[in-house]
C-alpha positions as CSV (number, residue, x, y, z in Angstrom):
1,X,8.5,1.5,15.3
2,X,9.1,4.1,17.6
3,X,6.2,6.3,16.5
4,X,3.8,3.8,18.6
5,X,0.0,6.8,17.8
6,X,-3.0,5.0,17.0
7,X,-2.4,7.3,13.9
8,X,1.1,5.7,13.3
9,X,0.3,2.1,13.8
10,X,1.3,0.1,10.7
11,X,0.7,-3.6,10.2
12,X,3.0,-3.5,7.0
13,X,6.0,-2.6,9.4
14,X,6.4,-5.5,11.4
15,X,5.7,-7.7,8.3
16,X,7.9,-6.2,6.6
17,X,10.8,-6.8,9.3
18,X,9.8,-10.4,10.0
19,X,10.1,-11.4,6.2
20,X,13.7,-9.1,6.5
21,X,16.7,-10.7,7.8
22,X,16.7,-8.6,10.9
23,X,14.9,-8.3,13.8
24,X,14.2,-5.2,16.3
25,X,14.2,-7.2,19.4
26,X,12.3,-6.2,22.5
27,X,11.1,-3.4,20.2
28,X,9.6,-6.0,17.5
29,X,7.4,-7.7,20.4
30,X,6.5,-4.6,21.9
31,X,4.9,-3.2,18.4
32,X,3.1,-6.2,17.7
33,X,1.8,-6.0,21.4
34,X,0.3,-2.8,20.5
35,X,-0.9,-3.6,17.5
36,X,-3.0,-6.5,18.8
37,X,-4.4,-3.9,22.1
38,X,-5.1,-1.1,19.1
39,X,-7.3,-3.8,16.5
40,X,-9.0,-5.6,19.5
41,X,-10.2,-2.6,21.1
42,X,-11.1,-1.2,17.3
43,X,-13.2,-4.3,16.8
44,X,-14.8,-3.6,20.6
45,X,-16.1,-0.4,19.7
46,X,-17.4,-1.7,16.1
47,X,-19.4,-4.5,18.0
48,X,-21.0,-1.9,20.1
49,X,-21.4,1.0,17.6
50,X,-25.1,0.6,16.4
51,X,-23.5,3.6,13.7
52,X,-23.0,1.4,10.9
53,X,-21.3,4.7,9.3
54,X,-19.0,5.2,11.9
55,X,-15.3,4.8,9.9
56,X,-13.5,5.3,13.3
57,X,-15.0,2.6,15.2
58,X,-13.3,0.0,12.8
59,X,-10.1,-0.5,10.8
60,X,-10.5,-0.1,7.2
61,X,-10.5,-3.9,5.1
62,X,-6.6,-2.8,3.8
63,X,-5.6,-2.6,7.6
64,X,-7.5,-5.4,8.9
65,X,-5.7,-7.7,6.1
66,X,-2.1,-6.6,6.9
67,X,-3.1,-6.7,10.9
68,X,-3.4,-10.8,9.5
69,X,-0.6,-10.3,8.1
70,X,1.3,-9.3,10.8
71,X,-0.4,-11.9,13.1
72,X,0.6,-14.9,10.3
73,X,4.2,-13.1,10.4
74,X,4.6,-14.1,14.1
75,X,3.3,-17.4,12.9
76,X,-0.2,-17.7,14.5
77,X,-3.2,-18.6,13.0
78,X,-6.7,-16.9,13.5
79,X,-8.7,-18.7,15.6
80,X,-11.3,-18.3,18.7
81,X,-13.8,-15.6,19.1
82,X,-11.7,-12.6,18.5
83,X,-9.9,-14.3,15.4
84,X,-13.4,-15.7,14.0
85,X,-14.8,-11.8,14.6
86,X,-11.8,-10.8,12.3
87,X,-11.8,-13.2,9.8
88,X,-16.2,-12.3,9.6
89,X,-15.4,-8.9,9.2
90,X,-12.6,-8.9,6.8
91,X,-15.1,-11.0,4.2
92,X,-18.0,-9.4,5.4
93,X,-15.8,-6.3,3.6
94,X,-15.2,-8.6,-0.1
95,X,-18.7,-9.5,0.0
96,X,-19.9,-5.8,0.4
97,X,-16.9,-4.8,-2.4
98,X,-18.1,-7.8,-4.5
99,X,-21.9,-6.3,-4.4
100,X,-20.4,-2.9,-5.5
101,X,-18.5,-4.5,-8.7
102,X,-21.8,-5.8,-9.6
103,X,-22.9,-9.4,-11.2
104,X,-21.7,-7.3,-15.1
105,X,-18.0,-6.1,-13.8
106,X,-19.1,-2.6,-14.4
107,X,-19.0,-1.3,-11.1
108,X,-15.7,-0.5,-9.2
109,X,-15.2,-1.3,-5.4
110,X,-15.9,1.5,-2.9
111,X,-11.9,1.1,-1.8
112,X,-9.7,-0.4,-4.5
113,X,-9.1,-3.8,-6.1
114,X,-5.4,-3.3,-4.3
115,X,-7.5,-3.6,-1.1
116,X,-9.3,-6.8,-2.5
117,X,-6.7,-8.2,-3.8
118,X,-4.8,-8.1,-0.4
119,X,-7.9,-9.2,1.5
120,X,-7.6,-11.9,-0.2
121,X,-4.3,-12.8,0.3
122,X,-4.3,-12.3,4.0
123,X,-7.5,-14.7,4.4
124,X,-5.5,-17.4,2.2
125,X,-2.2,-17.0,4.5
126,X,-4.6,-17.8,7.3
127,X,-6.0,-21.2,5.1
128,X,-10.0,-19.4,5.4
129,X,-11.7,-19.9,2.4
130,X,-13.6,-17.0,0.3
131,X,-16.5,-17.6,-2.4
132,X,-15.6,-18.3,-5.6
133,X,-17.8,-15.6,-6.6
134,X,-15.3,-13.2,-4.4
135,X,-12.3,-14.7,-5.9
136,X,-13.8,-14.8,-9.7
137,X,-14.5,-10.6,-9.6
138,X,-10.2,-10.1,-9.3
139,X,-9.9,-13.0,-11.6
140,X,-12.2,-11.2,-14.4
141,X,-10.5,-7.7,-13.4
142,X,-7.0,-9.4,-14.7
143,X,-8.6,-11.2,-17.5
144,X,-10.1,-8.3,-19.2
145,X,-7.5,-5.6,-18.0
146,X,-10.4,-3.2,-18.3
147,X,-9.9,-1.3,-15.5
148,X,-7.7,1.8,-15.3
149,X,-7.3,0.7,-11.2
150,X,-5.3,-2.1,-12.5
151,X,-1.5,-0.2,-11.8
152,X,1.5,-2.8,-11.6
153,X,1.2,-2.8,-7.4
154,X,-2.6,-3.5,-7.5
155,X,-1.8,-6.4,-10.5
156,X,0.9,-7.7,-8.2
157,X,-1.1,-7.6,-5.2
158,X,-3.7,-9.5,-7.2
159,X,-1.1,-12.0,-8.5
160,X,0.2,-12.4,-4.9
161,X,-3.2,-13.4,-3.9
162,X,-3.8,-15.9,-6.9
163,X,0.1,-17.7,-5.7
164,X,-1.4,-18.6,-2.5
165,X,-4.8,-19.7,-3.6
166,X,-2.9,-22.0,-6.1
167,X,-0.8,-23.4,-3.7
168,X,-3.3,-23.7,-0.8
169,X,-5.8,-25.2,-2.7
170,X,-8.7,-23.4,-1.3
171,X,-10.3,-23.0,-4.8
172,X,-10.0,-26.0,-6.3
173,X,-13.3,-25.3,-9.0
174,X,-11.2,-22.2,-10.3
175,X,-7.6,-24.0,-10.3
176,X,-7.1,-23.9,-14.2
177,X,-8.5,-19.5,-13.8
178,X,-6.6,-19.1,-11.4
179,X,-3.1,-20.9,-12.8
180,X,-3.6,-18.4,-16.4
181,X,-4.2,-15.0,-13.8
182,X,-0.8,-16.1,-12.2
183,X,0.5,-16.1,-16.2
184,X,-1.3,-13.1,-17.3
185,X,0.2,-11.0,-14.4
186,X,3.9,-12.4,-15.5
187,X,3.1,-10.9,-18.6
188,X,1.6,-7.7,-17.6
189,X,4.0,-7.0,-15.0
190,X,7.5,-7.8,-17.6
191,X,5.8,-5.6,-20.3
192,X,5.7,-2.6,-17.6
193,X,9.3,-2.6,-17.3
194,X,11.2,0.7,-18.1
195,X,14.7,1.1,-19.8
196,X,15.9,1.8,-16.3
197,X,14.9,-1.6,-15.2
198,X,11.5,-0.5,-13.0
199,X,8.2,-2.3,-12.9
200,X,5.6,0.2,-13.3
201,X,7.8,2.9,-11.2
202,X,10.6,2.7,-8.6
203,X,7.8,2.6,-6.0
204,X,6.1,-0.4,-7.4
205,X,8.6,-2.7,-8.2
206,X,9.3,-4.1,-4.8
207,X,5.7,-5.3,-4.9
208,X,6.0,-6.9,-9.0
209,X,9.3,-8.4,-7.6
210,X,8.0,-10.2,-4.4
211,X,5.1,-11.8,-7.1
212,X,8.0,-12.8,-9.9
213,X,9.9,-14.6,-7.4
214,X,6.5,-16.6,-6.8
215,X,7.4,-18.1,-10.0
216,X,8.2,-22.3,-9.4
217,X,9.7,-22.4,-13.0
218,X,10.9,-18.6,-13.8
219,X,11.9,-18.2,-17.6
220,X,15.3,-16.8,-18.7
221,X,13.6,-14.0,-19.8
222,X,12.2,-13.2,-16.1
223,X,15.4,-13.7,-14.7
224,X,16.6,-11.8,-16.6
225,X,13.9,-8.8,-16.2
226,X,14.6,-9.5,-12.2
227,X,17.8,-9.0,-12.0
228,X,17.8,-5.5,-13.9
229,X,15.0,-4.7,-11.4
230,X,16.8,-5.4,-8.2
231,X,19.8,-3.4,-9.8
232,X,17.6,-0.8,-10.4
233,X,16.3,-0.5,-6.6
234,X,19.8,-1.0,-5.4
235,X,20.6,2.4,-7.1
236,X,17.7,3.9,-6.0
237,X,18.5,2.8,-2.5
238,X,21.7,4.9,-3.3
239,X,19.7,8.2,-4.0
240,X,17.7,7.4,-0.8
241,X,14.4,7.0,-2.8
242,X,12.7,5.2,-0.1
243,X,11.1,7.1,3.1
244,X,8.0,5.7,3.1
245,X,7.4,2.8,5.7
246,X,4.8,1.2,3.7
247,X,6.9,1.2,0.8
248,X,10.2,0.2,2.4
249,X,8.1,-2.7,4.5
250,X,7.7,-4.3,1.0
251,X,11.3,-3.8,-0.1
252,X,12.7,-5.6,2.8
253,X,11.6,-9.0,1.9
254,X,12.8,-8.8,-1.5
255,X,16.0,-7.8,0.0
256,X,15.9,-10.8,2.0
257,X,14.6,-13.1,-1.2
258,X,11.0,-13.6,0.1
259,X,7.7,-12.1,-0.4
260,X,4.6,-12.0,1.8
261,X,3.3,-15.9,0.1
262,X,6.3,-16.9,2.3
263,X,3.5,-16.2,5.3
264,X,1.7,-19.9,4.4
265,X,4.2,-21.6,6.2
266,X,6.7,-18.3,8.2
267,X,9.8,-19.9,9.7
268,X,9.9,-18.3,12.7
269,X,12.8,-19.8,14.7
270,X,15.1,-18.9,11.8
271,X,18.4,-16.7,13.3
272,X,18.3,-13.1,12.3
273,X,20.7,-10.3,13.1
274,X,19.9,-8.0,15.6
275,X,18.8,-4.4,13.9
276,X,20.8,-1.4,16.0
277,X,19.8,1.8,15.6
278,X,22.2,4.2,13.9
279,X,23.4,7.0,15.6
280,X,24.1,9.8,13.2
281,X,26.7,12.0,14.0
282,X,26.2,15.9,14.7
283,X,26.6,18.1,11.5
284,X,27.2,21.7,12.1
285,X,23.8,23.3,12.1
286,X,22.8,24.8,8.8
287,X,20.0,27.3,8.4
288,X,18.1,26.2,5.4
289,X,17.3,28.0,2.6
290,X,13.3,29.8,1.8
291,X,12.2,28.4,-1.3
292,X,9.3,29.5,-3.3
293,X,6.4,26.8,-5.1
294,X,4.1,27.8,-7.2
295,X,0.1,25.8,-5.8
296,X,-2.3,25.5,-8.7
297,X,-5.8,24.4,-8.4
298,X,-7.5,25.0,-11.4
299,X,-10.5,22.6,-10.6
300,X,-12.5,25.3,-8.6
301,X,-13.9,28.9,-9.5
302,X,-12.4,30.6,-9.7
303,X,-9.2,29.0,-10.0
304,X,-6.4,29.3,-7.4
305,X,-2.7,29.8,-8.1
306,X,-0.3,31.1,-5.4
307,X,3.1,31.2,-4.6
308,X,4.4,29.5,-1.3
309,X,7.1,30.3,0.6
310,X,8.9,27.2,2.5
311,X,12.3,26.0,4.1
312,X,14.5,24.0,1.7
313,X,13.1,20.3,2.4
314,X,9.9,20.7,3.3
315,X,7.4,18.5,2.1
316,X,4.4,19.0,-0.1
317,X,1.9,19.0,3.2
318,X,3.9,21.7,4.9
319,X,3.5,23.8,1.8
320,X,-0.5,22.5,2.0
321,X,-0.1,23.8,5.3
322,X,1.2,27.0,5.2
323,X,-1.1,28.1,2.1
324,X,-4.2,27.2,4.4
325,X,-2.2,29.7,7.0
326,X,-2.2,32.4,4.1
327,X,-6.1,32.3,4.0
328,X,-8.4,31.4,1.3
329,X,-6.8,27.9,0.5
330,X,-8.3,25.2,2.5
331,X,-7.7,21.3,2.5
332,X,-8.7,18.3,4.0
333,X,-6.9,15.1,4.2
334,X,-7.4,11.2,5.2
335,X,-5.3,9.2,7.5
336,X,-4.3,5.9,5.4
337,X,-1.2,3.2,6.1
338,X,0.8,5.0,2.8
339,X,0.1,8.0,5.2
340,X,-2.2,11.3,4.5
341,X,-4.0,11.5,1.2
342,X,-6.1,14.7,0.0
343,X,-9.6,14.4,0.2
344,X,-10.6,17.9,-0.7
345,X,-9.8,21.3,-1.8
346,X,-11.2,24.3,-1.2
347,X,-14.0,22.6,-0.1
348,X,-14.5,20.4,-3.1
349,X,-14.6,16.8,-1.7
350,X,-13.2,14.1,-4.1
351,X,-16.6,11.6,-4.6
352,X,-17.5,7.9,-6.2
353,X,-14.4,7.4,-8.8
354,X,-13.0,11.0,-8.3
355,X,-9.8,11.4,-6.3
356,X,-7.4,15.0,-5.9
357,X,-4.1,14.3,-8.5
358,X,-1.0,16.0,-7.6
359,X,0.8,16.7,-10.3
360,X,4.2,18.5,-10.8
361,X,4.3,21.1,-13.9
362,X,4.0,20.5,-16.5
363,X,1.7,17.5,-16.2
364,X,3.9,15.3,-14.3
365,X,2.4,13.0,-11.6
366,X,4.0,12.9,-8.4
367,X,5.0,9.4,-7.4
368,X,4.7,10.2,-3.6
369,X,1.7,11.5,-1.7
370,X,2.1,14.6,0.1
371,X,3.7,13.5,3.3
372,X,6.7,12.5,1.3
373,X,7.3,14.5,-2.0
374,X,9.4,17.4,-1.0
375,X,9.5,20.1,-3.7
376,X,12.3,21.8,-5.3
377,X,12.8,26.1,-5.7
378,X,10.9,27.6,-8.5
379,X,8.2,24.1,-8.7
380,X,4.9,24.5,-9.7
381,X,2.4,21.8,-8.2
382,X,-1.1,21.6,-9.4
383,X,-3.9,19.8,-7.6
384,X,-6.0,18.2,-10.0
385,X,-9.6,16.7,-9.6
386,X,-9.7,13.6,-12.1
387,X,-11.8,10.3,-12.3
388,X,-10.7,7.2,-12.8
């Protein structure tokens, strides 16, 4: 919260600690404050922007849904101008998605069914119906589980968004599609547990838990798979596997027993303990040690491998960083809530269903993006271009 950038804004934050069982105090009003000056003026300068391709002049449709999110989280609804302008533009952004699905499911949407998924959710929380149509392209997504998008967050998201519409009745003509999604993610989401007691991965199981404990009736079997998965994060809280806000925003209400279908009716004059900030005490200064990692691209020709010398702990974009200062090696990033993602390498930009794959060697994918994996002495990381 204290990073309070335009670049560091997150939505996801302050949900996250209003669904927790603490609260930030004057800090917790002060970010939503400036969360509600930062979207407001973003929508300003997207009614005046006669550049439709201007991505600055607007949040993207993942930020605007968790911005109704966070604005649900201090329990308000959408409503006058301003709200009406937000809720326009958020389905103006499913219908658009919808249109790039296509009428035959072929298509894939120009962000991600995550995204849709969400959108949908956040819309519901507010009680502002969407088409059926809208609704019925996530609803055939989970029915035919054709689509290599369709990781356990995204299914969860989309299960998430299928709770709310059940029990908000907004979409009463898809009721009975809508009440075997909700079962069909269940299933999907149990099958994707490891021996270690994950859905999906460590980082997608606060996600797959906040949908199972959706669940009205929960099997024995669910418990069952629930309790081995909260086990499972409490270790990995123990190895201090979380440092991404986005991430840790969705642990802490399945900390706290809640997840973010809670939002249809937020208790808001519920007591909370006050959050303190830890001070941590001095350690005696230690210079850190160089490390060398091996960066592999072998997309491009010719192909690029170099060896990188870093500080102990540094992340992935520092050694991004100080290849580009080494000449030849260029990248480009995006700015995104889970923070930066690679866009292109060497010049090669990452179009339609393409995206940059980091990978550790082997042929291990990297869990984090490269803001938070830090690698180890002697690593080799290869940056792959892949489709979906």
């Amino acid at each position: 919260m204290d990073r309070l950038s335009l670049e560091q804004l997150n939505p996801s934050i302050y949900v996250g600690l209003r669904l927790s069982g603490l609260q930030a105090g004057p800090k917790e009003a002060h970010y939503l404050h400036s969360l509600k000056l930062s979207y407001q003026q973003s929508l300003l300068r997207s009614a005046s922007s006669n550049d439709k391709s201007d991505s600055e002049a607007k949040p993207s449709m993942g930020q605007l849904a968790l911005y109704l999110l966070a604005l649900r989280a201090n329990c308000e609804f959408v409503g006058s101008r301003k709200g009406d302008r937000l809720v326009s533009q958020l389905k103006g952004f499913l219908e658009t998605e919808k249109r790039a699905i296509g009428h035959n499911h072929k298509g894939h949407p120009h962000t991600s069914y995550y995204q849709y998924g969400l959108s949908i959710l956040a819309l519901c929380l507010h009680r502002k119906r969407v088409h059926d149509s809208v609704v019925g392209k996530l609803l055939y997504a989970i029915e035919h589980e054709q689509h290599p998008d369709l990781s356990v967050d995204t299914t969860a998201m989309a299960g998430l968004a299928f709770s709310c519409l059940e029990v908000s009745n907004l979409n009463l003509n898809q009721r009975d599609r809508i009440a075997l999604a909700i079962q069909r993610v269940q299933e999907r989401i149990l099958r994707a547990q490891t021996p270690e007691g994950h859905f999906g991965n460590v980082y997608s199981t606060p996600l797959a838990l906040q949908f199972l404990m959706t669940s009205l009736k929960p099997t024995e079997k669910q418990g069952t798979a629930c309790l081995k998965a909260k086990a499972a994060l409490l270790d990995s809280l123990q190895h201090k596997a979380f440092q991404n806000p986005l991430v840790i925003s969705q642990l802490l209400p399945v900390l706290n027993q809640k997840s973010y279908v809670a939002l249809i009716s937020p208790n808001c004059q519920a007591p909370k303990v006050i959050l303190e900030t830890v001070k941590e005490t001095p350690s005696q200064t230690q210079v850190p040690e160089v490390i060398h990692v091996t960066l592999k691209v072998p997309s491009i020709f010719p192909p690029y491998k170099h060896s990188i010398s870093v500080l102990d702990g540094s992340s992935l974009e520092d050694v991004l960083k100080k290849a580009q200062e080494h000449g030849r090696f260029r990248y480009g990033t995006q700015a995104s809530l889970s923070g930066p993602y690679l866009t292109s390498v060497m010049g090669k930009k990452a179009e339609g269903p393409e995206y940059w794959q980091l990978l550790r060697a082997p042929n291990i994918p990297l869990l984090q993006g490269i803001a938070d994996y830090r690698p180890r002495d002697g690593e080799t990381i290869e940056l792959r271009l892949v489709r979906w």
